[in-house]
C-alpha positions as CSV (number, residue, x, y, z in Angstrom):
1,X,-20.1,165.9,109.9
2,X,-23.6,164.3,107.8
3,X,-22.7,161.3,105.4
4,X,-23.0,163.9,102.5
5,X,-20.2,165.9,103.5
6,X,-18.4,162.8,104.5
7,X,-18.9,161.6,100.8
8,X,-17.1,164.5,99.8
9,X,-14.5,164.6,101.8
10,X,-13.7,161.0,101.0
11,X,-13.3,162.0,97.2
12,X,-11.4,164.5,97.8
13,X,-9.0,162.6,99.8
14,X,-9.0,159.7,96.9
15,X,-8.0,162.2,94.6
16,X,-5.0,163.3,96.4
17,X,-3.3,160.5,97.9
18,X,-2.0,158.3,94.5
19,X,-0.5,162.1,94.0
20,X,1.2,162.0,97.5
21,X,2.1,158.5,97.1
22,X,4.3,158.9,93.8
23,X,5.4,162.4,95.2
24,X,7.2,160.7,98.1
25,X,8.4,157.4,95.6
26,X,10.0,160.4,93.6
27,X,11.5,161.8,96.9
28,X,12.6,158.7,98.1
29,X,14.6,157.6,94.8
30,X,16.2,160.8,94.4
31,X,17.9,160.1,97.8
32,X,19.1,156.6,97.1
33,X,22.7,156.4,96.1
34,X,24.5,153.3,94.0
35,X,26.9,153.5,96.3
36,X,31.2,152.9,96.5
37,X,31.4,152.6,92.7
38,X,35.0,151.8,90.9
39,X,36.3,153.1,87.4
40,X,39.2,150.9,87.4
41,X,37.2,147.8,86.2
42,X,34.4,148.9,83.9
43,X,32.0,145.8,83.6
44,X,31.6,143.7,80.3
45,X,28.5,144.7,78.6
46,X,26.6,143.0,75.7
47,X,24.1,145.5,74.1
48,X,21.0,143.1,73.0
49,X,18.7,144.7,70.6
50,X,15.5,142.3,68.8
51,X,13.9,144.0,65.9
52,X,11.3,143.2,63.7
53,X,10.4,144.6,60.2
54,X,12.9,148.0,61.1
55,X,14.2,148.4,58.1
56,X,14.0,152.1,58.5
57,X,15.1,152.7,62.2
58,X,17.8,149.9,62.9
59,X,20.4,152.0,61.0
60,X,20.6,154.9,63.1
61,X,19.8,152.8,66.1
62,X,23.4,150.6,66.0
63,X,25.2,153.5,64.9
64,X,24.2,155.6,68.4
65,X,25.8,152.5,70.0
66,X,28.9,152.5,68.0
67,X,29.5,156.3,69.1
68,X,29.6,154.9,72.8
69,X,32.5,156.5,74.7
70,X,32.8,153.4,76.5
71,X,36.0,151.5,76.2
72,X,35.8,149.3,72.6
73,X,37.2,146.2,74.3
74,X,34.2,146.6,77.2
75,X,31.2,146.4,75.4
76,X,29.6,144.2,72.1
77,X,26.4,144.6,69.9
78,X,24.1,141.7,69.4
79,X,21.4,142.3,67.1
80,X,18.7,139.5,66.4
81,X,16.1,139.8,63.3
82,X,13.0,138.2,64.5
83,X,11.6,136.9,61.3
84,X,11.2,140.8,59.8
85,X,9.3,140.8,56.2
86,X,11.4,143.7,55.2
87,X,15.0,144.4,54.4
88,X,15.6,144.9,58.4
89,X,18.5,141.9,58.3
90,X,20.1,143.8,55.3
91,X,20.3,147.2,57.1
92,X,21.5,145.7,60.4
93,X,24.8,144.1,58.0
94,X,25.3,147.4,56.4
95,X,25.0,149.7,59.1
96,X,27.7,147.6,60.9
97,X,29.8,146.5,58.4
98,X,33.0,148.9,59.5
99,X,32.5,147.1,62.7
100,X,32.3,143.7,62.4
101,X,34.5,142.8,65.1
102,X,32.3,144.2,68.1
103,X,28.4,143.4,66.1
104,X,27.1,140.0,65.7
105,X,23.9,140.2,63.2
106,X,21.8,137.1,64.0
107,X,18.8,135.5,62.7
108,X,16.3,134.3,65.6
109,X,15.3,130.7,65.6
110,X,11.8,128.8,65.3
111,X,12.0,127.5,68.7
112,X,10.9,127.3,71.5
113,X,7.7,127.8,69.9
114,X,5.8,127.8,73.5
115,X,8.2,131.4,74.4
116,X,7.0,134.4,73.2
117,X,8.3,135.6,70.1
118,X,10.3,138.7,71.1
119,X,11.6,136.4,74.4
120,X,12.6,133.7,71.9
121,X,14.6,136.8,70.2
122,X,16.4,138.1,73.1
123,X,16.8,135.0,74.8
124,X,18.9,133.7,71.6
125,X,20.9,136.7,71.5
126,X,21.6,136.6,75.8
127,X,23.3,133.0,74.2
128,X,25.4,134.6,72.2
129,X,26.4,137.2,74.7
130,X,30.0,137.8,76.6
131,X,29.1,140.5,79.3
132,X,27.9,140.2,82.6
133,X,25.9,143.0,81.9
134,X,23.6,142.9,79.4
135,X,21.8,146.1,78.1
136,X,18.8,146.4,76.3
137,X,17.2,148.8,73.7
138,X,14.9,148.6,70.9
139,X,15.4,149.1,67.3
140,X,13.5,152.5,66.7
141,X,15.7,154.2,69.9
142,X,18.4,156.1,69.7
143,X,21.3,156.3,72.7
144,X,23.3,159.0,74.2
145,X,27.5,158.3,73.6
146,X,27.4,158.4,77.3
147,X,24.7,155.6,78.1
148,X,26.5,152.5,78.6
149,X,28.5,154.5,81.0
150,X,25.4,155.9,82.9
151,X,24.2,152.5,83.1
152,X,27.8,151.2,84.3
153,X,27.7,153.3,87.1
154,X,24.3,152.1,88.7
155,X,25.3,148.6,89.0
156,X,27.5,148.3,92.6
157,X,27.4,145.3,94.7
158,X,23.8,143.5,94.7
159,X,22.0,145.5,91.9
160,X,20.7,143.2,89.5
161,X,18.6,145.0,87.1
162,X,19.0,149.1,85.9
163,X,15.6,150.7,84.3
164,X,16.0,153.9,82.8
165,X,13.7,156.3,80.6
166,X,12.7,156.5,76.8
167,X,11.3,159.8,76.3
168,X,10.1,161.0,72.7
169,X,11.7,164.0,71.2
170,X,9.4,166.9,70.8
171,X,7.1,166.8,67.3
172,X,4.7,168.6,66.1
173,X,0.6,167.5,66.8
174,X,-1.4,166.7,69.5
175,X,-0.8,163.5,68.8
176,X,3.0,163.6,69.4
177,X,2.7,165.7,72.4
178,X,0.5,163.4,74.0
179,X,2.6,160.4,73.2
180,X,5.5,162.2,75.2
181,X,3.9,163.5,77.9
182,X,2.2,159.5,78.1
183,X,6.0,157.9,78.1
184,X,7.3,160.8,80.8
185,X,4.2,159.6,83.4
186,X,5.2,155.9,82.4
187,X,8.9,156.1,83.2
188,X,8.1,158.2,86.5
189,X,5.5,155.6,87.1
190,X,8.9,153.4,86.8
191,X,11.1,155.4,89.1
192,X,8.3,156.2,92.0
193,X,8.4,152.1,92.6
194,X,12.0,152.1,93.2
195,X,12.1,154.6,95.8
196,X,9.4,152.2,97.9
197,X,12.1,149.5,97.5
198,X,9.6,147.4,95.1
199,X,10.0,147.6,91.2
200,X,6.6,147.5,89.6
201,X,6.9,148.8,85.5
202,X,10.0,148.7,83.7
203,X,11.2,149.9,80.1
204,X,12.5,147.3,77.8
205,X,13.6,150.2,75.4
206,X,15.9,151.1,77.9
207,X,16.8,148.2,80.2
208,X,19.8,146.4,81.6
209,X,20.6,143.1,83.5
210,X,23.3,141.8,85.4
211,X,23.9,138.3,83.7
212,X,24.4,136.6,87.3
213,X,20.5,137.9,88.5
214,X,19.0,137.0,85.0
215,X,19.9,133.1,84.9
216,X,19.6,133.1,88.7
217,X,15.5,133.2,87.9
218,X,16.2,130.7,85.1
219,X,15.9,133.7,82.4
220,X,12.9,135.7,81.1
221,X,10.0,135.7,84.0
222,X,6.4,133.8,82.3
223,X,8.6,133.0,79.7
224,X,5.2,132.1,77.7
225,X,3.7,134.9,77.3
226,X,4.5,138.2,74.5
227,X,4.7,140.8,76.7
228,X,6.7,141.3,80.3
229,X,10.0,140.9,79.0
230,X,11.0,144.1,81.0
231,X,8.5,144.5,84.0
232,X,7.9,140.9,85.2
233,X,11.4,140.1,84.6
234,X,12.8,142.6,86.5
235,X,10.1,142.6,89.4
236,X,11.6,138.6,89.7
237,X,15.2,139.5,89.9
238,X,13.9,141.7,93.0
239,X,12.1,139.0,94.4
240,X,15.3,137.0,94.4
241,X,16.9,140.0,97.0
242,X,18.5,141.8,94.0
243,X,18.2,145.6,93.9
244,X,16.7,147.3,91.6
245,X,17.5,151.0,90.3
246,X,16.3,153.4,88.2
247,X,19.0,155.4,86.2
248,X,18.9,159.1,87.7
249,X,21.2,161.5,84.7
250,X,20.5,162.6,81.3
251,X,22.7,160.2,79.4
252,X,21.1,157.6,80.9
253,X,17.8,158.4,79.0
254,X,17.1,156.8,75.7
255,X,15.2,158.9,72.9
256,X,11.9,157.1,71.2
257,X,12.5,157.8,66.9
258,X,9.1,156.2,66.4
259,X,6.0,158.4,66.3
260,X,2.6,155.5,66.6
261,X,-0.4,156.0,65.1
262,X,-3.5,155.5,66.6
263,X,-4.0,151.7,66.3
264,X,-0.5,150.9,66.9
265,X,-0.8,153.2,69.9
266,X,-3.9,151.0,71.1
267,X,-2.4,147.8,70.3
268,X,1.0,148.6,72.2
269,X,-1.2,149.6,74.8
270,X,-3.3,146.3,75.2
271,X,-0.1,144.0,75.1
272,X,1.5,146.2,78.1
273,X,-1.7,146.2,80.2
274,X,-2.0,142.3,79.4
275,X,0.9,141.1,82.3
276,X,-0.8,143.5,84.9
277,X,-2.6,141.0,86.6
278,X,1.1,139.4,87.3
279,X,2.5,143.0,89.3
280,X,2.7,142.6,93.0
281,X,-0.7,143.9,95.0
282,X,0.8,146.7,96.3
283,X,1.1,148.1,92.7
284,X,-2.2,147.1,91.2
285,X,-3.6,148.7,94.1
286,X,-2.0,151.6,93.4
287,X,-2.8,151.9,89.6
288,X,-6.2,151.1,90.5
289,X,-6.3,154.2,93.2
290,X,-4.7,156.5,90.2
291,X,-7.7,155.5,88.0
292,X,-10.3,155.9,90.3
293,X,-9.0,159.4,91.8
294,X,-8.7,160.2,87.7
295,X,-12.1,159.3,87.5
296,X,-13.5,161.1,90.9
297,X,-11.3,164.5,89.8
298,X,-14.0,164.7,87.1
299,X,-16.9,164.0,88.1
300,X,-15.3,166.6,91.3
301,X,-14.7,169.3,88.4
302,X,-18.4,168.5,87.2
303,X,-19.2,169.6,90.6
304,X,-17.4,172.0,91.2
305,X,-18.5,173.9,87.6
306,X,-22.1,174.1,88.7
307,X,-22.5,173.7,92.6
308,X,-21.8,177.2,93.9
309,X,-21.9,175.5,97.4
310,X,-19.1,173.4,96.8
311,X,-16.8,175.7,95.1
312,X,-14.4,176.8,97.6
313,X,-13.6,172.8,98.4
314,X,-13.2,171.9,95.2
315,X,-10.2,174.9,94.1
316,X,-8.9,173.5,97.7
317,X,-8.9,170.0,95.8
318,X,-7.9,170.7,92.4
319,X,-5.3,172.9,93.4
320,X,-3.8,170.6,95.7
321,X,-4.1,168.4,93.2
322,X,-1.9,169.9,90.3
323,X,0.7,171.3,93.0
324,X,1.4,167.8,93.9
325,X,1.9,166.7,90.3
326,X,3.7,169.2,89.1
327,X,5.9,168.7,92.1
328,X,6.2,164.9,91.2
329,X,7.2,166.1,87.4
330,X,9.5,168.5,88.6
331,X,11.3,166.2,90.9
332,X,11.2,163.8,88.6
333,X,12.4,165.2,85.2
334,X,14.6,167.1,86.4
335,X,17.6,164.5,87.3
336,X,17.1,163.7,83.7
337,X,17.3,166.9,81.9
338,X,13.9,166.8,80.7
339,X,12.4,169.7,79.7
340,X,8.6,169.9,80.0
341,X,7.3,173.9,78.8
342,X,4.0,175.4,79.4
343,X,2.4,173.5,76.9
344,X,3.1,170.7,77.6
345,X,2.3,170.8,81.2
346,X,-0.9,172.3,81.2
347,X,-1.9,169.0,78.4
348,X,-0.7,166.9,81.6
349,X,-3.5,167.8,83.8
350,X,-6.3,168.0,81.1
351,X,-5.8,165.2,78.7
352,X,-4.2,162.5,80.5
353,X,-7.0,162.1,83.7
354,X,-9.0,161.2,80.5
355,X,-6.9,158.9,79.0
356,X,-6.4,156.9,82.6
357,X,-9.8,156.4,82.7
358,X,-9.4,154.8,79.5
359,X,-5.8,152.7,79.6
360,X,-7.3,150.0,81.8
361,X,-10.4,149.5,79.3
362,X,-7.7,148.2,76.5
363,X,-6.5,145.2,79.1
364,X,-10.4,143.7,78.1
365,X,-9.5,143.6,74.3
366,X,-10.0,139.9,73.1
367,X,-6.3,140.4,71.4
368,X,-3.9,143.0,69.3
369,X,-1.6,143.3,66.4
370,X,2.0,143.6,66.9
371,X,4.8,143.3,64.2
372,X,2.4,141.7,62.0
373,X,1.5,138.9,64.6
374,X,-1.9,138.7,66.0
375,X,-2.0,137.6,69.5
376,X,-5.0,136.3,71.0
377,X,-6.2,136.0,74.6
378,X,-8.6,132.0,74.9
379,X,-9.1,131.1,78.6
380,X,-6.7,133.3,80.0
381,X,-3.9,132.5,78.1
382,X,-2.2,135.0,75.2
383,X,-1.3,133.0,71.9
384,X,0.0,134.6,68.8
385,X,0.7,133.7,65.1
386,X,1.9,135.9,61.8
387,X,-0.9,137.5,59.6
């Protein structure tokens, strides 16, 4: 075998093996079991949401908590306004106001000033929490009645942290369907981690800790910074021999009201890619693989298009290629009771090589907008302050 064909051979292997390596994550978590779990004692559990200006979502978000079927003496609702410029405080208060017993509707404080502002939210709210379970969503999500039960039942002895999915529900435009498909590939990205035993991301829209884990790290992981109130926190509550799971049933999956735009798209995307640099090697290694066999499939399809020589190798490739993904997707969504039609899965394998080409470019943004605070990135360091 010349170096030439070598070359190709080499870029066809790069192109396959992130596939294989989430393909046998997926595999591996859908074999892992919580284990003996009990009925007879369901766990406390405080439901922490932080919101900013959602004045129009926070409604509908408390009231899909209040239809829980879990027991009304095993679960509360904390809800913390993080300095919103709209009537968000105001619709909290009325949305719970037949409820007042099991919702506490707080204001977040100033300070710390050196946490980040949504840490400095939840943090606040954690104080002001009863369970030894604390779950998390986010003001523009919606729950299942059956969620704090699906979450209940992933935490047996020694799991510390829970990390389930928020998944979009179908909308009309590109724009929508991309945003879905984007979220589905994120929270599989999620799950994939777990079945190799090390978290990597984590959802904060659909997130729960075990109160015992969360103040054995001494609370929310680079504490400093905006973003990483999810992944890096969770990813230290492993690091301090917890296990970590990833919820496998459809109530456990949380559904995303919001539809970004564009900027607010980009923006979300810059302050998620901002705490990469803090995942364990393994992982950045492995995102890095994913973007360079994105890449390399193509430039490969370039190849394939107008080299008549090559053309038999590169089906071999690209076929290889989708079966493996749509294996993955398969093995992944279906646990969850996703449903992913033709459409939808044929926009999989032709917009979103592009767009992980592109992901990685927003982490070299000088800063972002979010919830009318500009953060900033000086030496290394993220700062933000309102506009």
């Amino acid at each position: 075998m010349n170096l030439h064909e070598m070359l190709i051979w080499s870029a066809g292997l790069l192109i396959v093996l992130p596939s294989v390596i989430w393909l046998l994550g997926i595999a591996r978590w859908r074999r892992l079991s919580p284990g003996n779990l009990s009925t007879d004692n369901l766990p406390l559990i405080s439901v922490i949401i932080a919101g900013r200006d959602e004045e129009g979502f926070i409604g509908e978000c408390l009231a899909s908590v209040l239809k829980s079927d879990y027991p009304i003496d095993r679960f509360e609702i904390i809800f913390v306004d993080d300095h919103s410029l709209d009537q968000t405080l105001e619709a909290a208060r009325t949305a719970t106001a037949g409820a007042a017993q099991r919702v506490s509707v707080l204001s977040a404080p100033d300070e710390p000033a050196a946490m980040g502002s949504k840490k400095r939210a939840l943090t606040f709210g954690i104080e002001h929490a009863s369970g030894e379970i604390l779950a998390f969503t986010d003001a523009d999500n919606r729950v299942s009645p059956g969620w704090l039960r699906a979450i209940s039942a992933q935490f047996c002895s020694g799991t510390g942290a829970v990390i389930g999915a928020a998944i979009p529900c179908r909308s009309k435009g590109l724009g929508a369907l991309f945003y879905r498909l984007e979220r589905i590939i994120v929270a599989l990205t999620s799950a994939s981690p777990i079945g190799w035993g090390t978290p990597g991301s984590a959802c904060g829209q659909n997130l729960a800790l075990r109160r015992e884990a969360f103040e054995q790290i001494g609370g929310y992981a680079h504490s400093q910074i905006p973003s990483g109130d999810d992944d890096l926190t969770v990813q230290a509550i492993a690091r301090a021999g917890w296990k970590v799971r990833f919820s496998d049933t459809p109530d456990s999956v949380v559904s995303d009201a919001r539809q970004p735009s564009l900027r607010t798209h980009r923006d979300a995307t810059t302050r998620h890619q901002s705490v990469i640099r803090f995942y364990p090697l393994r992982w950045r290694l492995l995102y890095f693989f994913s973007i360079l066999s994105s890449f390399l499939l193509l430039v490969w399809i370039g190849i394939g298009v107008f080299s008549g020589e090559l053309a038999p190798l590169f089906w071999y490739i690209l076929g290889t290629k989708i079966l493996l993904d749509s294996l993955t997707l398969s093995v992944f969504t279906q646990p969850l009771g996703i449903k992913i039609n033709v459409k939808e899965f044929a926009a999989a394998h032709i917009l979103l090589p592009f767009y992980q080409i592109v992901r990685p470019l927003f982490s070299l943004r000088s800063g972002y907008r979010w919830k009318s605070r500009r953060v900033t990135k000086a030496a290394g360091v993220l700062s933000q302050h309102t506009t």
